[in-house]
ZAMARGU-4260 file (C-alpha; in steps of 0.2 Angstrom, whole numbers, plus 5000, padded with zeros to 4 digits):
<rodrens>
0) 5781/5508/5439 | 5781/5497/5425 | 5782/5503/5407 | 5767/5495/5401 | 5758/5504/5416
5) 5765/5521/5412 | 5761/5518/5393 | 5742/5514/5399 | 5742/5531/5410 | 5747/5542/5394
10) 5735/5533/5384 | 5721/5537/5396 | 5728/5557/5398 | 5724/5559/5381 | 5711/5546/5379
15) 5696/5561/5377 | 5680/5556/5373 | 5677/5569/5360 | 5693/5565/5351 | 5687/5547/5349
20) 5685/5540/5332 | 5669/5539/5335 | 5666/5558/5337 | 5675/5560/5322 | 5661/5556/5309
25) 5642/5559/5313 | 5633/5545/5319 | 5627/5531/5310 | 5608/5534/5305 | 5601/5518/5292
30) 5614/5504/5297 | 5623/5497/5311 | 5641/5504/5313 | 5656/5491/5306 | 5664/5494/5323
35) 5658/5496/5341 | 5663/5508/5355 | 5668/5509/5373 | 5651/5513/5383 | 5657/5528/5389
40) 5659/5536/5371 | 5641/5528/5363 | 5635/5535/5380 | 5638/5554/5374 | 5636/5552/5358
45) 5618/5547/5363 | 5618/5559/5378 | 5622/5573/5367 | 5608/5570/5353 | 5595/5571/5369
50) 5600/5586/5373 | 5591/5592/5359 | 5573/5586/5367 | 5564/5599/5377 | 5564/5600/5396
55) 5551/5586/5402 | 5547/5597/5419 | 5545/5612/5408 | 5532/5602/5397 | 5515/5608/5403
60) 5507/5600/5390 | 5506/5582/5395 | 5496/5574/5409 | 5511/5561/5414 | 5522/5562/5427
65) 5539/5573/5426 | 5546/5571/5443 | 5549/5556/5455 | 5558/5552/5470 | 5575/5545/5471
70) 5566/5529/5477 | 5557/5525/5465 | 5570/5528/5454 | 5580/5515/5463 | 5565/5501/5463
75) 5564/5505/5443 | 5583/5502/5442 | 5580/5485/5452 | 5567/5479/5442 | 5573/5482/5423
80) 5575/5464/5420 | 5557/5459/5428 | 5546/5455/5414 | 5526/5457/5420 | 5520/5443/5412
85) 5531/5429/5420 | 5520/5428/5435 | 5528/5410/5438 | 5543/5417/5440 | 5541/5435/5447
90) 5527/5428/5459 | 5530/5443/5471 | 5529/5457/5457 | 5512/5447/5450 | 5505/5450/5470
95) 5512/5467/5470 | 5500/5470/5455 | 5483/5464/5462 | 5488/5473/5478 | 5486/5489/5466
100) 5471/5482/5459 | 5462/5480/5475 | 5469/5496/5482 | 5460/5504/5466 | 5444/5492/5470
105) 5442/5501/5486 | 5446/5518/5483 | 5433/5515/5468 | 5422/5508/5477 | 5419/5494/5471
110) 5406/5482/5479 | 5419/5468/5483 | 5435/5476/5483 | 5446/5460/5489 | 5438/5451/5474
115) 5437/5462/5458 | 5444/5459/5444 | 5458/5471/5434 | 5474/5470/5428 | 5489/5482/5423
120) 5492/5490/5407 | 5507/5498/5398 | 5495/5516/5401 | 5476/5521/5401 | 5473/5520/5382
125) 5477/5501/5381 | 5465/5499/5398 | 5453/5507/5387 | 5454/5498/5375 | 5452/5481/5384
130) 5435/5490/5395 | 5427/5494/5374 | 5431/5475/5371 | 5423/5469/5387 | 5410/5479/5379
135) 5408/5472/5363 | 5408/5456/5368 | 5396/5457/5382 | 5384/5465/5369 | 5389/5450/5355
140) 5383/5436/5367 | 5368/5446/5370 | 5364/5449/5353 | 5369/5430/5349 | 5358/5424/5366
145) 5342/5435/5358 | 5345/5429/5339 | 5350/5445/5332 | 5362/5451/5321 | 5382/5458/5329
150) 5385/5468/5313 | 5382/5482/5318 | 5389/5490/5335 | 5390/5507/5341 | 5398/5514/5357
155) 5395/5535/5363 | 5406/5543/5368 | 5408/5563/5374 | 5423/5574/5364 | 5436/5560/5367
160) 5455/5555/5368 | 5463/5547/5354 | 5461/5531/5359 | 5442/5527/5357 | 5443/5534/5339
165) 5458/5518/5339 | 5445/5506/5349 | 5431/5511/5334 | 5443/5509/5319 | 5452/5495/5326
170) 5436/5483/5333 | 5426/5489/5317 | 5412/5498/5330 | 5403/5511/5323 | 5408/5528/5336
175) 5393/5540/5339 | 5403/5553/5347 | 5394/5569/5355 | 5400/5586/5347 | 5405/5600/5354
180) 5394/5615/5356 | 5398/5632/5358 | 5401/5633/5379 | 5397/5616/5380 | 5412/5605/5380
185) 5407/5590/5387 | 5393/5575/5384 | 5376/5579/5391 | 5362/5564/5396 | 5352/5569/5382
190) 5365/5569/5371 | 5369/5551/5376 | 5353/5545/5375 | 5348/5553/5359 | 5359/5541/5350
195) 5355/5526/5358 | 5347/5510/5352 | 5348/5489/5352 | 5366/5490/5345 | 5377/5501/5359
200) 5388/5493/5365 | 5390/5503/5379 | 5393/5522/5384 | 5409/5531/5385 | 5409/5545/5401
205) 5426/5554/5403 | 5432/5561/5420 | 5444/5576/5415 | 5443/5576/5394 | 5460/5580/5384
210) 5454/5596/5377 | 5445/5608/5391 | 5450/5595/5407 | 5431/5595/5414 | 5423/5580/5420
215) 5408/5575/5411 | 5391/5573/5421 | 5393/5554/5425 | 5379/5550/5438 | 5367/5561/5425
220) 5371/5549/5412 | 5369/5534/5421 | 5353/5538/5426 | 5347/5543/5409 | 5353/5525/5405
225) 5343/5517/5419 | 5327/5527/5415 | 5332/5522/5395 | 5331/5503/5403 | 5316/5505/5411
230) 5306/5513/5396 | 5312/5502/5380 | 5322/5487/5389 | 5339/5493/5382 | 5352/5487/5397
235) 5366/5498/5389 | 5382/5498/5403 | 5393/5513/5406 | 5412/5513/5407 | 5421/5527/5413
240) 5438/5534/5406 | 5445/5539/5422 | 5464/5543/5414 | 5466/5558/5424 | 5452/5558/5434
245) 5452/5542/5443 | 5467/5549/5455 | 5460/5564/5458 | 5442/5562/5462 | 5445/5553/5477
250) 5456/5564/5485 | 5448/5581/5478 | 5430/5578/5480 | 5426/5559/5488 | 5406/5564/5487
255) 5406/5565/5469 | 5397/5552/5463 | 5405/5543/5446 | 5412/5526/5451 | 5406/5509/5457
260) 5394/5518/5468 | 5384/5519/5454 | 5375/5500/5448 | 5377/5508/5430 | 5395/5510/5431
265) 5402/5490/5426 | 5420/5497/5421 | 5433/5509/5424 | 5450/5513/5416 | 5466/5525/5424
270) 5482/5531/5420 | 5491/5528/5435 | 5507/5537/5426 | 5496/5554/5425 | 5490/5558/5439
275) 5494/5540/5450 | 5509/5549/5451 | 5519/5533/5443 | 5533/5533/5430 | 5525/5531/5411
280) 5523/5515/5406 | 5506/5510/5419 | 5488/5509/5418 | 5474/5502/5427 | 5456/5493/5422
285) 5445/5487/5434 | 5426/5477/5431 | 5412/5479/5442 | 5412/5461/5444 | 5419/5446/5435
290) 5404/5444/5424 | 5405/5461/5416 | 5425/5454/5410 | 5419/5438/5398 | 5430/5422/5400
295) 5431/5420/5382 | 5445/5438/5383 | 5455/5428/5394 | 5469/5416/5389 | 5480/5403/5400
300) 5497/5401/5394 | 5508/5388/5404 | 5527/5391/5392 | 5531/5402/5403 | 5534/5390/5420
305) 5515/5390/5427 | 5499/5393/5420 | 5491/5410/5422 | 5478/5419/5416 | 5483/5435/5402
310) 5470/5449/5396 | 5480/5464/5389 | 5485/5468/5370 | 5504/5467/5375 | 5513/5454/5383
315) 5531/5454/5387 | 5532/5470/5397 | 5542/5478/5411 | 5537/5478/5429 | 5545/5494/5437
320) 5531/5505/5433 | 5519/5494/5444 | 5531/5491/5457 | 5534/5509/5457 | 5513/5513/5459
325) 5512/5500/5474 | 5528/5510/5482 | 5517/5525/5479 | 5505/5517/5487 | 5513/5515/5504
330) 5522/5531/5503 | 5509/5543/5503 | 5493/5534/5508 | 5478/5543/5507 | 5481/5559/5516
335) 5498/5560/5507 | 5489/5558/5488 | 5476/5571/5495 | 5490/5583/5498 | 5497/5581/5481
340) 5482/5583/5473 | 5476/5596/5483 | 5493/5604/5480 | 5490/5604/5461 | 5472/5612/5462
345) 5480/5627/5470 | 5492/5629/5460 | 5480/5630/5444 | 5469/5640/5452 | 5486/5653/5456
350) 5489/5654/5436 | 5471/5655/5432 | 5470/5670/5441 | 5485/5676/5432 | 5481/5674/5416
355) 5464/5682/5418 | 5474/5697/5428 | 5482/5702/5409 | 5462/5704/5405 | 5466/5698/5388
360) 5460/5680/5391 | 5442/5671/5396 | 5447/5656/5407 | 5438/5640/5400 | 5446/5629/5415
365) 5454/5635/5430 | 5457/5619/5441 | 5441/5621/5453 | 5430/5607/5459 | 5422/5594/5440
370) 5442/5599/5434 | 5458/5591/5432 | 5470/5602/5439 | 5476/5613/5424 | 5470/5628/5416
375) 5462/5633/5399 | 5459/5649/5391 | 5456/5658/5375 | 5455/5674/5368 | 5443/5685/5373
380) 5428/5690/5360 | 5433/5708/5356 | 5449/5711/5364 | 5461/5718/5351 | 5479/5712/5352
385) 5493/5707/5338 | 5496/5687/5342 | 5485/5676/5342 | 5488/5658/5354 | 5499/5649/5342
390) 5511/5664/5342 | 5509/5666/5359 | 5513/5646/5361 | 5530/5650/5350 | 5535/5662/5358
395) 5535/5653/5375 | 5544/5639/5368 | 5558/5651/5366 | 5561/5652/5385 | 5558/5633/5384
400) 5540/5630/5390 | 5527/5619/5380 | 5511/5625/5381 | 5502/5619/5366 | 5488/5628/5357
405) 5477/5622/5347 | 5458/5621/5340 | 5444/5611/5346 | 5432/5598/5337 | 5421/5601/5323
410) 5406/5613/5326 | 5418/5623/5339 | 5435/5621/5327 | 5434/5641/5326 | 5440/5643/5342
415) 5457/5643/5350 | 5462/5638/5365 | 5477/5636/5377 | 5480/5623/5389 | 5493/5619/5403
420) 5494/5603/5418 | 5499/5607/5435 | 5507/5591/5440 | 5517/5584/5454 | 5532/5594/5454
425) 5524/5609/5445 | 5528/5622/5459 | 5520/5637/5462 | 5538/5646/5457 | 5536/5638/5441
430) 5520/5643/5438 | 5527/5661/5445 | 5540/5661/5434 | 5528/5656/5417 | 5516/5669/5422
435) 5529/5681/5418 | 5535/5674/5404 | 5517/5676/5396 | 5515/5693/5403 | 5534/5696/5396
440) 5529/5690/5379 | 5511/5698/5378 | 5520/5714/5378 | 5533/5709/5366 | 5521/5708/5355
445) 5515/5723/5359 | 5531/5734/5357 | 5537/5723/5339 | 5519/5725/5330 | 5530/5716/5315
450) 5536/5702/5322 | 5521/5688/5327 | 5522/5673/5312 | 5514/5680/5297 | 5499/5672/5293
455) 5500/5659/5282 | 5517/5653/5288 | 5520/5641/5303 | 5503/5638/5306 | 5502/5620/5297
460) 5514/5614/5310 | 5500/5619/5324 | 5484/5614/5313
</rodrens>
């Protein structure tokens, strides 16, 4: 063998990564290094720091999807350098997207499924967001067409998500949202139509809210609105924030009326990386028809190779996540997402009954029909323990679970609850396994009377 050869071999024997000069110093945090590395080494250094992030599966506290299959993995892989936006040259992956929209059109029923208009989205917030603009402007050329003033809009919306509170502050509408009440934590008709007048731009119902997972009362509210119409003349659409919902509706309860079967419905937005089951980074908003989406939203741009039509906030964005829900699409099928879903009730409805076995606990949300599957719970009134829900959610984190507590909105901020997402992938031996590690730690708490956080301390980081 040649001596150059041999010289290489020894200098790979004792070429180990943590002996690197790179492992020798921390990592550089506020510039970019003098020198680079071999992709091995910069691969564990960066390994190594997210190691220090929680278990995603064992995050029950988000709606998004934890847990693929190998194949989708694989199209993701395939389609890192496909940018969505370049329709000219990804012509494929651009049909591959209104195949999802039409998918959706129908499973929503919408009156012209092969026809609807809708587009993609980087995730359900951003689809609502372009859902309350198709809103506003809507309402602006009516205002404008009647010779009234556009200063002042308003949307209604129910206890929501983040991201309407955005919509409001960022499009300068006003946002008439309904309070919560105590054992009322969703939107009612009357509440709607209590704070409507000429300058709504439209109403906001959510199927599955963030806090207590129930589905608000969306065929209620649109008839409210029609009777509204027919009594003072105010034509006042109604778009539903489907994010969780819109997956699990049709597969848990296909009577329930809260989509385009209903005239009053003119827009609906989803996460297809919740509950659609896709890799985060995808959502969905489809229009009744193409006059509820105003032309003036929509801009052609040509640089790219061709000229196509865009309506999203972001532009340059990656493809895999879509291509990923179409492949979801033809795996499962119908009966395949019913059994998924289906899947995910029962296994809320196991933990409910759990957690309501330790007769500590009143269950708010236990994954039955008008629920996303999850469960909610709270204290009960009178029961007299050492820990409240925050040290309770501490303590779990210790055996590596997130289960977040936290207070509802102002008028019910006094009370406490505790929330967990059975997802696809959250098995029933999970959820066995969590319920003994919150009956473990209840009576923890119960033989160490000293050692829940001391009021006062801690508690800022939950608030």
């Amino acid at each position: 063998m040649a001596l150059h050869r041999i010289v290489h071999q020894c200098s790979e024997l004792t070429d180990d990564t943590y002996a690197c000069a790179l492992f020798g110093r921390a990592a550089e945090k506020f510039r970019m290094p003098p020198q680079g590395s071999s992709p091995r080494e910069a691969y564990e250094m960066v390994h190594d720091e997210l190691m220090l992030d929680g278990n995603a599966r064992m995050n029950l506290a988000t709606f998004c999807t934890t847990w693929e299959e190998p194949e989708v993995r694989r199209l993701m892989s395939e389609s890192i350098s496909k940018n969505m936006i370049d329709k000219d040259e990804y012509p494929q992956t651009a049909e591959i997207e209104m195949r999802c929209v039409h998918i959706l059109a129908d499973l929503w029923h919408s009156p012209e499924s092969t026809t609807t208009m809708g587009c993609s989205t980087t995730g359900s917030s951003e689809a609502a967001m372009l859902g309350g603009l198709a809103m506003k402007q809507r309402w602006k050329q009516k205002m404008k067409k009647e010779g009234k003033s556009c200063g002042r809009p308003n949307l209604i919306t129910g206890p929501v998500q983040i991201c309407w509170h955005k919509f409001c502050r960022y499009w300068d509408v006003e946002l008439r949202e309904i309070p919560f009440a105590p054992g009322r934590y969703t939107s009612s008709a009357a509440e709607v139509i209590e704070r409507c007048d000429e300058n709504t731009i439209g109403v906001v119902a959510t199927l599955g809210t963030t806090f207590t997972l129930q589905y608000e009362p969306v065929k209620q509210i649109a008839a409210a609105l029609d009777k509204l119409e027919e009594e003072r003349g105010l034509d006042i659409p109604l778009h539903v924030d489907g994010a969780s919902g819109g997956f699990l509706a049709p597969f848990l309860e296909p009577d329930l009326e809260w989509d385009f079967r209903i005239p009053r419905v003119r827009s609906i937005n989803a996460s297809g990386h919740k509950f659609g089951l896709s890799p985060l980074g995808v959502g969905w908003v489809l229009w009744r028809s193409a006059a509820d989406l105003p032309e003036e939203l929509i801009f052609n741009v040509n640089y790219l190779g061709g000229d196509m039509p865009t309506f999203a906030l972001n532009f340059s964005r990656p493809a895999g996540q879509i291509i990923a829900q179409y492949y979801n699409f033809l795996r499962y099928g119908y009966e395949g997402y019913r059994k998924i879903q289906q899947s995910c009730r029962e296994g809320a409805r196991f933990f409910a009954d759990r957690v309501r076995r330790t007769g500590l606990f009143e269950i708010i949300s236990g994954g039955g029909p008008g629920n996303v599957p999850g469960v909610c719970w709270k204290l009960l009134p009178n029961v007299k323990v050492n820990f409240d829900l925050y040290d309770l959610a501490d303590k779990l984190r210790t055996r590596g679970w997130l289960v977040p507590a936290y207070s509802l909105p102002p008028n019910c901020e006094k009370t406490v609850i505790q929330r967990i997402l059975v997802r696809h992938g959250v098995s029933i031996e999970l959820l066995d396994r969590l319920a003994r590690d919150l009956e473990d730690s209840i009576k923890f708490f119960a033989d160490h009377p000293g050692s829940r956080v001391a009021e006062g301390e801690g508690k800022a980081f939950h608030h």
